[in-house]
HTML snippet that shows the backbone in 3Dmol.js (N, CA, C, O; Angstrom):
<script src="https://3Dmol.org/build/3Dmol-min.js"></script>
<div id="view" style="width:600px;height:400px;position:relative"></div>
<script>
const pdb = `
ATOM      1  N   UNK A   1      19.026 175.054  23.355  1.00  0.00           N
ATOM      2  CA  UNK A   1      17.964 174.671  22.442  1.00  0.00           C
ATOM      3  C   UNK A   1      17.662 175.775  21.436  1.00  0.00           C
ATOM      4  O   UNK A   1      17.007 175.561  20.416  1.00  0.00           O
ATOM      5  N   UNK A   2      18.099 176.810  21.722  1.00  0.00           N
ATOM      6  CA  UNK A   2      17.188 178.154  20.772  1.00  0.00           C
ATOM      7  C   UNK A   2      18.303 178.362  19.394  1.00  0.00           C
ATOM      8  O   UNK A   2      18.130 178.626  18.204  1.00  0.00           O
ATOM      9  N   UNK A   3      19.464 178.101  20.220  1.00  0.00           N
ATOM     10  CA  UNK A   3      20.512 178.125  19.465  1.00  0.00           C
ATOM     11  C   UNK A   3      20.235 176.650  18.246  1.00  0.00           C
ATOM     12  O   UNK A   3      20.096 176.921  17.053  1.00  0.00           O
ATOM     13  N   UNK A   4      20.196 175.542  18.599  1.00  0.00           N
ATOM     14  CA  UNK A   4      19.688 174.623  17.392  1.00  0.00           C
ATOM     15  C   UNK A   4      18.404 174.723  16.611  1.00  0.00           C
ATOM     16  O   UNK A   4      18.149 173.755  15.895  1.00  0.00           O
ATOM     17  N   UNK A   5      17.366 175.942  16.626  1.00  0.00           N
ATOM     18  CA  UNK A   5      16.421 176.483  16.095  1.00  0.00           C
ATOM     19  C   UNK A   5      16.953 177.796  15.334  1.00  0.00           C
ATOM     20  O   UNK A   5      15.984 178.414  14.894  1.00  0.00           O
ATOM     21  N   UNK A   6      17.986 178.330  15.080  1.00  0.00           N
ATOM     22  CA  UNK A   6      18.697 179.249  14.173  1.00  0.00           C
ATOM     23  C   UNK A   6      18.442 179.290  12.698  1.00  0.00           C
ATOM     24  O   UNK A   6      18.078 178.270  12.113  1.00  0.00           O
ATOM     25  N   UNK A   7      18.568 180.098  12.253  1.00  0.00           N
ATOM     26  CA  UNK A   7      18.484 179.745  10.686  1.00  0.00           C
ATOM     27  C   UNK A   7      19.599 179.184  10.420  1.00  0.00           C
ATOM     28  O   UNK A   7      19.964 179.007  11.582  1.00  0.00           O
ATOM     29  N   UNK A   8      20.341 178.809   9.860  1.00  0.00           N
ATOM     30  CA  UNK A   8      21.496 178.080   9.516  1.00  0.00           C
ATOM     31  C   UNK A   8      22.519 177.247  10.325  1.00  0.00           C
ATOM     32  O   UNK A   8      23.710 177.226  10.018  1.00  0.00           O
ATOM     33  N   UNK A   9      22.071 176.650  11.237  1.00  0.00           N
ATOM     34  CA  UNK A   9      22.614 176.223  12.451  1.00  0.00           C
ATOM     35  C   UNK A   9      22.115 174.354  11.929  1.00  0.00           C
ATOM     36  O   UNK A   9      21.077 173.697  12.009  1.00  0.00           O
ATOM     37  N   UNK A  10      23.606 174.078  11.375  1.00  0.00           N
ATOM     38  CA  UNK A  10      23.220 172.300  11.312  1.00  0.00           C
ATOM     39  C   UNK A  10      23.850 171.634  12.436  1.00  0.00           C
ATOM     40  O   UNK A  10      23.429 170.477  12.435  1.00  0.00           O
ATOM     41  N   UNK A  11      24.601 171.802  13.326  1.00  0.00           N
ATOM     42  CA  UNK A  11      25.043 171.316  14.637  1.00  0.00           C
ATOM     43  C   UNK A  11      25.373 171.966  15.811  1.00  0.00           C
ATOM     44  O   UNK A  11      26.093 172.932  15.556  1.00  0.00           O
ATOM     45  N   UNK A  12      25.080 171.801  17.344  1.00  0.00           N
ATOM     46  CA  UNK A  12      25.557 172.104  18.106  1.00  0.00           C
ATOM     47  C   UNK A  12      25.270 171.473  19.282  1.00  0.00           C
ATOM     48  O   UNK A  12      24.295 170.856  19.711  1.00  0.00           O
ATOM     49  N   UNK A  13      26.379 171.779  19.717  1.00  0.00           N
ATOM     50  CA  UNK A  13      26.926 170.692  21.098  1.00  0.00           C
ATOM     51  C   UNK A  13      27.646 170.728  22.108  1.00  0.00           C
ATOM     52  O   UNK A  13      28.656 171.337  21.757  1.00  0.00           O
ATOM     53  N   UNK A  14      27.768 170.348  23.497  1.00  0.00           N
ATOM     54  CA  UNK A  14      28.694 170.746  23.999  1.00  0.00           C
ATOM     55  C   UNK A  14      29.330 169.061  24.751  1.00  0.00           C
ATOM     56  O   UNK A  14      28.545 168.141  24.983  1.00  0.00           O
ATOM     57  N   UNK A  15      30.681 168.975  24.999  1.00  0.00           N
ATOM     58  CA  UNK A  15      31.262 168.040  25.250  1.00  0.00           C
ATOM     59  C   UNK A  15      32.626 168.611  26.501  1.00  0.00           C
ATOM     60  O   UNK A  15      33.208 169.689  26.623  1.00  0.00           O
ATOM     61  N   UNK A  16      32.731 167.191  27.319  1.00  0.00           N
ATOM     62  CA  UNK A  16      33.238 167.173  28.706  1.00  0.00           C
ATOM     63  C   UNK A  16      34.478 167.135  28.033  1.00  0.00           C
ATOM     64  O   UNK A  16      34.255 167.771  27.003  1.00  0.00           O
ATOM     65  N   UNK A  17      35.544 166.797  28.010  1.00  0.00           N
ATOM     66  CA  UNK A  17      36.928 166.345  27.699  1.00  0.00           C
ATOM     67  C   UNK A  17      37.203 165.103  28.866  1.00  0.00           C
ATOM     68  O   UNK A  17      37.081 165.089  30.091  1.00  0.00           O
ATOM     69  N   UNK A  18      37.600 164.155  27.943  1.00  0.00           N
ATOM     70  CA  UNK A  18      37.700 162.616  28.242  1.00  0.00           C
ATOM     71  C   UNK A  18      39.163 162.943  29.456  1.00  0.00           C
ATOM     72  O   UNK A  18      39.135 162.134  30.382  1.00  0.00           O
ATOM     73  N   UNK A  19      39.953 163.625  29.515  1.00  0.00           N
ATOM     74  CA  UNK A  19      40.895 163.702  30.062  1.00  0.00           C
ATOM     75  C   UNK A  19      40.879 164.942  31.252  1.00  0.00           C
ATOM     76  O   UNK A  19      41.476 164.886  32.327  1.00  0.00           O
ATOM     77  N   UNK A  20      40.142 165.924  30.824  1.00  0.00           N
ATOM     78  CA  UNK A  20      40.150 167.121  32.119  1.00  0.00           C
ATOM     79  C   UNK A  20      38.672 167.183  32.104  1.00  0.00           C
ATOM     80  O   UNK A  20      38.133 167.029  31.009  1.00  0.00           O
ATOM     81  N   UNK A  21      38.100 167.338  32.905  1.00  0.00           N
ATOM     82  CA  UNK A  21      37.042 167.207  33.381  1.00  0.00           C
ATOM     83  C   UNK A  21      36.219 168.836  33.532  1.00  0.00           C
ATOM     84  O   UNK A  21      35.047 169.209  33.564  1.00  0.00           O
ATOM     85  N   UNK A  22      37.431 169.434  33.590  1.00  0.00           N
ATOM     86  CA  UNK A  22      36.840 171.047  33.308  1.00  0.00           C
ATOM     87  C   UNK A  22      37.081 171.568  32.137  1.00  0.00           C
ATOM     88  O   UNK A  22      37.130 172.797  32.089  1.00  0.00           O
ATOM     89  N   UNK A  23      37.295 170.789  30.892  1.00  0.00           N
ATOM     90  CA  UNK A  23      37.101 171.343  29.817  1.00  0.00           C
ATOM     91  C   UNK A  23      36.120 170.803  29.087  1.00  0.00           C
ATOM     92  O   UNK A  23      35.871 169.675  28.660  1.00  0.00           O
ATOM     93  N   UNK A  24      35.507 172.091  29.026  1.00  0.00           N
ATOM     94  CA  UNK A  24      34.301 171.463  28.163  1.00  0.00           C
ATOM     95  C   UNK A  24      34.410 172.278  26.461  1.00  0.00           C
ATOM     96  O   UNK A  24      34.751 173.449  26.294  1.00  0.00           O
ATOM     97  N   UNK A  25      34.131 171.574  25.660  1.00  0.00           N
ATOM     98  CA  UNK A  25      34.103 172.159  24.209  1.00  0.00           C
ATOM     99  C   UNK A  25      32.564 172.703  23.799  1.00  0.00           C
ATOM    100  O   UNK A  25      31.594 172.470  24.519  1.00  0.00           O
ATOM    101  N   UNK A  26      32.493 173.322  22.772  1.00  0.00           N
ATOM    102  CA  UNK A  26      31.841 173.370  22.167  1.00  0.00           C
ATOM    103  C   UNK A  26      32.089 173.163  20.686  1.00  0.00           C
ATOM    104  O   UNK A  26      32.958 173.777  20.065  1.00  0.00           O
ATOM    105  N   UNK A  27      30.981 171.936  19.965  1.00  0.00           N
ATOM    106  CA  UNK A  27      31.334 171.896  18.555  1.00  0.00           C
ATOM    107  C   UNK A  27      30.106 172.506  17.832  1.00  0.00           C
ATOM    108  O   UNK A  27      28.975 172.243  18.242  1.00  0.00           O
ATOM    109  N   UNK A  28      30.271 173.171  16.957  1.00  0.00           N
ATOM    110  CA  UNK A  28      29.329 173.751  16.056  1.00  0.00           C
ATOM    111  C   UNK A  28      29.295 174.082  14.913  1.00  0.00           C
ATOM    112  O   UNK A  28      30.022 175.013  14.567  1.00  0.00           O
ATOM    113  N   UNK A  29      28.215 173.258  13.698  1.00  0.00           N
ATOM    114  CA  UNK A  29      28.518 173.404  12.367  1.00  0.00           C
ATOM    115  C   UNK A  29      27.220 174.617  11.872  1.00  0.00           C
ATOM    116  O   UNK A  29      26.042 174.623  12.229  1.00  0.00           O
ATOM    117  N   UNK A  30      27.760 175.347  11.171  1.00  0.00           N
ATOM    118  CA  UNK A  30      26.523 176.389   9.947  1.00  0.00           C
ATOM    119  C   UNK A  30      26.240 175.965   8.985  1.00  0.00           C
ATOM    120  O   UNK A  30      26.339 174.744   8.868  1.00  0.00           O
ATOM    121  N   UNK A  31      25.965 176.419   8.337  1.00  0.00           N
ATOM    122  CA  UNK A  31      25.406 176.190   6.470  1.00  0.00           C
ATOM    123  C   UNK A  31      26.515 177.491   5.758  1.00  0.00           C
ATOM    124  O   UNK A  31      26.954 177.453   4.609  1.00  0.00           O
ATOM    125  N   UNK A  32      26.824 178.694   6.876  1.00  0.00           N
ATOM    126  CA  UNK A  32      27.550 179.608   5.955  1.00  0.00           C
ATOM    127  C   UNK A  32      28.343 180.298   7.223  1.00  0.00           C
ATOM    128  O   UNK A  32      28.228 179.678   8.280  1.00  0.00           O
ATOM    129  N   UNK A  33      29.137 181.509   7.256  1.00  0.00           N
ATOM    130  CA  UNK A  33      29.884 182.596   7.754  1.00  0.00           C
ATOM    131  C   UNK A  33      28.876 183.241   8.184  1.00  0.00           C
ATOM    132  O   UNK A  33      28.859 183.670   9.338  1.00  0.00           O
ATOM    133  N   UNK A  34      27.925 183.410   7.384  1.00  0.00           N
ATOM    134  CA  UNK A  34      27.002 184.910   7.657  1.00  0.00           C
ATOM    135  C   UNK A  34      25.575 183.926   8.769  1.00  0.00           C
ATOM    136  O   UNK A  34      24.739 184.707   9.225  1.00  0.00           O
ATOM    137  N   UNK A  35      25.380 182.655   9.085  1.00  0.00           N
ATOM    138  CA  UNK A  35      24.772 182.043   9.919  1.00  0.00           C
ATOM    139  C   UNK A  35      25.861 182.032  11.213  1.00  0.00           C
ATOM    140  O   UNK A  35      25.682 183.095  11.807  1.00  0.00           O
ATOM    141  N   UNK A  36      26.306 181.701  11.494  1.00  0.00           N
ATOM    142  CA  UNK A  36      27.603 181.871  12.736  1.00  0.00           C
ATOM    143  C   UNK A  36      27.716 183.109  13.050  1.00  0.00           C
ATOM    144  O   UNK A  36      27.791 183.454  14.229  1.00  0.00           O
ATOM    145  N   UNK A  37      27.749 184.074  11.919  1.00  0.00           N
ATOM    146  CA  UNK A  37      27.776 185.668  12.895  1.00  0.00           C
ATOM    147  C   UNK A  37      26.602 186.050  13.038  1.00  0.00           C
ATOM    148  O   UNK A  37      26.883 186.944  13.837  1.00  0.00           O
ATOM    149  N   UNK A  38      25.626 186.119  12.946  1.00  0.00           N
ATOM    150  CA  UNK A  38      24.431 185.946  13.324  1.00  0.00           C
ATOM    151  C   UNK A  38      24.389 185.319  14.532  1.00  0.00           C
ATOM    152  O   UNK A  38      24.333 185.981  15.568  1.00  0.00           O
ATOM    153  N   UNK A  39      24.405 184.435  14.535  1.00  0.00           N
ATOM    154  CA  UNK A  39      24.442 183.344  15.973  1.00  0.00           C
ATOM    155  C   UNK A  39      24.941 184.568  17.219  1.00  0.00           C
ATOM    156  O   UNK A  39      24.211 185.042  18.090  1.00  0.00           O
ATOM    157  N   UNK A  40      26.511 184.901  16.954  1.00  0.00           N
ATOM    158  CA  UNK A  40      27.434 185.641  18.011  1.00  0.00           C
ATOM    159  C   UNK A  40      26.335 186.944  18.395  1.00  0.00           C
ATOM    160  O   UNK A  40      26.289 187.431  19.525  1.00  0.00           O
ATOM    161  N   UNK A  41      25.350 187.471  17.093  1.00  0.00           N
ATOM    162  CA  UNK A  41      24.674 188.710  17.528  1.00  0.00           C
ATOM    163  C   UNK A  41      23.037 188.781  18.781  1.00  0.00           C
ATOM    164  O   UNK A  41      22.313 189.671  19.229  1.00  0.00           O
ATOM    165  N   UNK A  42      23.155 186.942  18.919  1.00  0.00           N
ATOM    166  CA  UNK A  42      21.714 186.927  19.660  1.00  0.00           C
ATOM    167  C   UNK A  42      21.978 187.616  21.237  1.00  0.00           C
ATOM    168  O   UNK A  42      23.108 188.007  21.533  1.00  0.00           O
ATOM    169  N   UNK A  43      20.932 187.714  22.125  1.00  0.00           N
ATOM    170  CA  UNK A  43      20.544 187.980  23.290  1.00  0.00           C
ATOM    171  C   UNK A  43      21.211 187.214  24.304  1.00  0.00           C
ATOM    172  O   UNK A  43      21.869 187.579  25.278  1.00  0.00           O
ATOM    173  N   UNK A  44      20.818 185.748  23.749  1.00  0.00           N
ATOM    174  CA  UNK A  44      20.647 184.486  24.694  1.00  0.00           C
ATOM    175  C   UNK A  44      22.170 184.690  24.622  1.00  0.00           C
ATOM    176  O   UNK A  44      22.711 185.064  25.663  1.00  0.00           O
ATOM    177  N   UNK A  45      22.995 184.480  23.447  1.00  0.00           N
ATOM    178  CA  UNK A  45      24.052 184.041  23.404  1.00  0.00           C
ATOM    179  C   UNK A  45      25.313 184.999  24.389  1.00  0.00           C
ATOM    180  O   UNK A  45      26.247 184.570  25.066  1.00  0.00           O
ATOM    181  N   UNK A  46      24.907 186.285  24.147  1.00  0.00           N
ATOM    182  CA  UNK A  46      25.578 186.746  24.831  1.00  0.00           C
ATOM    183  C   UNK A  46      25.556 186.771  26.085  1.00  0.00           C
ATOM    184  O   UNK A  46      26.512 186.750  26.859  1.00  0.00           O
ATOM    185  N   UNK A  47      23.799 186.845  26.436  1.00  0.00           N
ATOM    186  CA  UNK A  47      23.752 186.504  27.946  1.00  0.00           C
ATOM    187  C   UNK A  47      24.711 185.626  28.844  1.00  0.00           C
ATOM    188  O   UNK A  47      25.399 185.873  29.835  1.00  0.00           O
ATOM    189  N   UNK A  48      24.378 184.062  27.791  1.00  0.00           N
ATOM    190  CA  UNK A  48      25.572 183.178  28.782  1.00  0.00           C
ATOM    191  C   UNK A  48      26.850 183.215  28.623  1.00  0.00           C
ATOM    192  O   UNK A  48      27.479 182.548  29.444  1.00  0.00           O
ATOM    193  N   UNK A  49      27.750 184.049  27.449  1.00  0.00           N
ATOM    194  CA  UNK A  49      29.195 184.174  28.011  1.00  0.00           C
ATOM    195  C   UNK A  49      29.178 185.394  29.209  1.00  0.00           C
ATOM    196  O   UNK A  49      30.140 185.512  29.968  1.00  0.00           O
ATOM    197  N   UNK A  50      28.094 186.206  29.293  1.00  0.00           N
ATOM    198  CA  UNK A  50      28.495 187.358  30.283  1.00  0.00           C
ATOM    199  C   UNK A  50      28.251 186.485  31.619  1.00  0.00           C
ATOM    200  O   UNK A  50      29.137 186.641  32.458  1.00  0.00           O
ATOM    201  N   UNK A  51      27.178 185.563  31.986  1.00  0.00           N
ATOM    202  CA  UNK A  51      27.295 184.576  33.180  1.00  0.00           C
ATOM    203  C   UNK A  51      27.825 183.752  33.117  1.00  0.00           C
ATOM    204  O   UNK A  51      27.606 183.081  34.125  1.00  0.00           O
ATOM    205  N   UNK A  52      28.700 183.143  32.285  1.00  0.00           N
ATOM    206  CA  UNK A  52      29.977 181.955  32.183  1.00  0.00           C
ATOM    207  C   UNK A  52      31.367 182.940  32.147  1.00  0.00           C
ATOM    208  O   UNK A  52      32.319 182.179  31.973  1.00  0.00           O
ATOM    209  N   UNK A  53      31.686 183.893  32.214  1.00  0.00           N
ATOM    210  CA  UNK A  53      32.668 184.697  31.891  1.00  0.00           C
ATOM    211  C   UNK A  53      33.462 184.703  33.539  1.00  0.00           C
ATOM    212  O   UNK A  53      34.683 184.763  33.687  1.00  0.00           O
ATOM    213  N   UNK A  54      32.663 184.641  34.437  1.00  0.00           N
ATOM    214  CA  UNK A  54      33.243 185.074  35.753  1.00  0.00           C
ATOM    215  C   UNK A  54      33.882 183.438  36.559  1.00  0.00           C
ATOM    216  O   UNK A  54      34.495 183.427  37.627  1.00  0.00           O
ATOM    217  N   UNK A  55      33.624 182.471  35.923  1.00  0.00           N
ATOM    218  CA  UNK A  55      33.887 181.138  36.243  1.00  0.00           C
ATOM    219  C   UNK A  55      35.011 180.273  35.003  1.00  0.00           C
ATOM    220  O   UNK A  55      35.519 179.169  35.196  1.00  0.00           O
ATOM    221  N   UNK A  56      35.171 181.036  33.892  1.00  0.00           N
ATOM    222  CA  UNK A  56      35.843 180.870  32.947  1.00  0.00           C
ATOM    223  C   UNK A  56      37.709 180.975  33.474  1.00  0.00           C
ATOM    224  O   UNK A  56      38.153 181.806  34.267  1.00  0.00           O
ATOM    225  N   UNK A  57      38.370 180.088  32.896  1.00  0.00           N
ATOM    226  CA  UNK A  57      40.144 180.892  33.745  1.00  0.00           C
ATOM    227  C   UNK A  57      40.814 181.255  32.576  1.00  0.00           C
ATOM    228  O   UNK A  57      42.015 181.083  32.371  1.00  0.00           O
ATOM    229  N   UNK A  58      39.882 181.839  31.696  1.00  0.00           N
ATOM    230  CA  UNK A  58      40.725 182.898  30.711  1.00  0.00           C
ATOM    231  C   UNK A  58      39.996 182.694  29.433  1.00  0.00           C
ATOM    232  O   UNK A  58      39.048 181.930  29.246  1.00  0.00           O
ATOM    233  N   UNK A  59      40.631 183.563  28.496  1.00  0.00           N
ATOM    234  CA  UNK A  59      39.272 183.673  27.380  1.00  0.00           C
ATOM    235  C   UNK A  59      39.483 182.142  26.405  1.00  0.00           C
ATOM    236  O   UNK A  59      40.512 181.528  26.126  1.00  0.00           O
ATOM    237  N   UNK A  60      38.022 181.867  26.051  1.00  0.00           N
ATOM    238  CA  UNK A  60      37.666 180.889  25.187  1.00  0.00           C
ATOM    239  C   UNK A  60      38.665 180.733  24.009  1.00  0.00           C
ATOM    240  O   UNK A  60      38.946 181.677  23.272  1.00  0.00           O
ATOM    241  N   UNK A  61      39.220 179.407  23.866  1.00  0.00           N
ATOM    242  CA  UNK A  61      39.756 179.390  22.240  1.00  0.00           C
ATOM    243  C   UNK A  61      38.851 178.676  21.280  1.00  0.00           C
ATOM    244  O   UNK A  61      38.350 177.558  21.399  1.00  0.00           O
ATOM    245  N   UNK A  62      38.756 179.420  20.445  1.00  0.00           N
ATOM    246  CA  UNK A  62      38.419 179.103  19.273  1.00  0.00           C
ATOM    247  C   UNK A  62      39.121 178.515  18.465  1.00  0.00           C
ATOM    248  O   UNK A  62      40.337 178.599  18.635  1.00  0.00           O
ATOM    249  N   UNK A  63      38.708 177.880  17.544  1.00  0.00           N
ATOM    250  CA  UNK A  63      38.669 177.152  16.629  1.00  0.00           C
ATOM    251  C   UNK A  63      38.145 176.817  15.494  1.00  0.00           C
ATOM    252  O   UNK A  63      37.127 176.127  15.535  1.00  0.00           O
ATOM    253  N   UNK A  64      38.669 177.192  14.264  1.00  0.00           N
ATOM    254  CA  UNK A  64      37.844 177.253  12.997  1.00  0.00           C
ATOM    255  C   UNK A  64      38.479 176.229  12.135  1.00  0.00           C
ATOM    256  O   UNK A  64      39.691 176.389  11.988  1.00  0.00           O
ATOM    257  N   UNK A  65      37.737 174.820  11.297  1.00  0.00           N
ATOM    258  CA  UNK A  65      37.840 173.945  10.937  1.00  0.00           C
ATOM    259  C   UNK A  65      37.207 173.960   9.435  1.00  0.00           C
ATOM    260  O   UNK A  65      36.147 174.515   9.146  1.00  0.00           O
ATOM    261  N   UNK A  66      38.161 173.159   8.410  1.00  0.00           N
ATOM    262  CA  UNK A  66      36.649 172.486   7.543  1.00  0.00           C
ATOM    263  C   UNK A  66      36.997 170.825   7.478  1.00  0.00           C
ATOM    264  O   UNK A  66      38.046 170.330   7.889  1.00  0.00           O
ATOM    265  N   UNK A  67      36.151 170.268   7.019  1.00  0.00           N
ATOM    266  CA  UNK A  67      36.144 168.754   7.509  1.00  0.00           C
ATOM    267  C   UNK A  67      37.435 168.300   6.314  1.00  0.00           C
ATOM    268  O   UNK A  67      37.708 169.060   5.385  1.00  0.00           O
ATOM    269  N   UNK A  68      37.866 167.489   6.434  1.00  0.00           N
ATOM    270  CA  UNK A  68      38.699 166.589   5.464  1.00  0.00           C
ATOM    271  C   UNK A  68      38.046 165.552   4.956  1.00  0.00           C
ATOM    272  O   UNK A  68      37.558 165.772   3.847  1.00  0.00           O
ATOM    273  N   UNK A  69      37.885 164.557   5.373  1.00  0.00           N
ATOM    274  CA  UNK A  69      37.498 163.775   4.733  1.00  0.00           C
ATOM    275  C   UNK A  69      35.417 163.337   5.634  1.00  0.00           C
ATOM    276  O   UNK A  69      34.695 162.477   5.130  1.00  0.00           O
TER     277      UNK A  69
END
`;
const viewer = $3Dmol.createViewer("view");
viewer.addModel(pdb, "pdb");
viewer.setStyle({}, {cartoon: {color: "spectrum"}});
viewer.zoomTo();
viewer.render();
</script>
């Protein structure tokens, strides 16, 4: 929730995968670059990869998009 109260934060979400059941995504849209790194610099945020990190089976991929159509 704190994370969709951001300054520049127009989406975020997290989703199961229709096919593996232990993948979960995260989708998330900004307004800019400099709102998203911001985001990576909060408290909260880091808090939960340091307590999701030990249950994780290897590091997060990312993914950087812009929409097409």
């Amino acid at each position: 929730d704190a994370t969709r109260q951001e300054h520049g934060c127009i989406e975020y979400g997290f989703y199961r995968d229709a096919v593996s059941a232990n993948t979960v995504l995260s989708f998330e849209r900004w307004v800019d670059a400099t709102a998203e790194a911001e985001h990576w610099k909060t408290e909260y945020l880091n808090h939960a990869l340091a307590t999701l990190k030990p249950v994780l089976e290897g590091e997060p991929a990312i993914y950087k998009a812009a929409k097409v159509i």
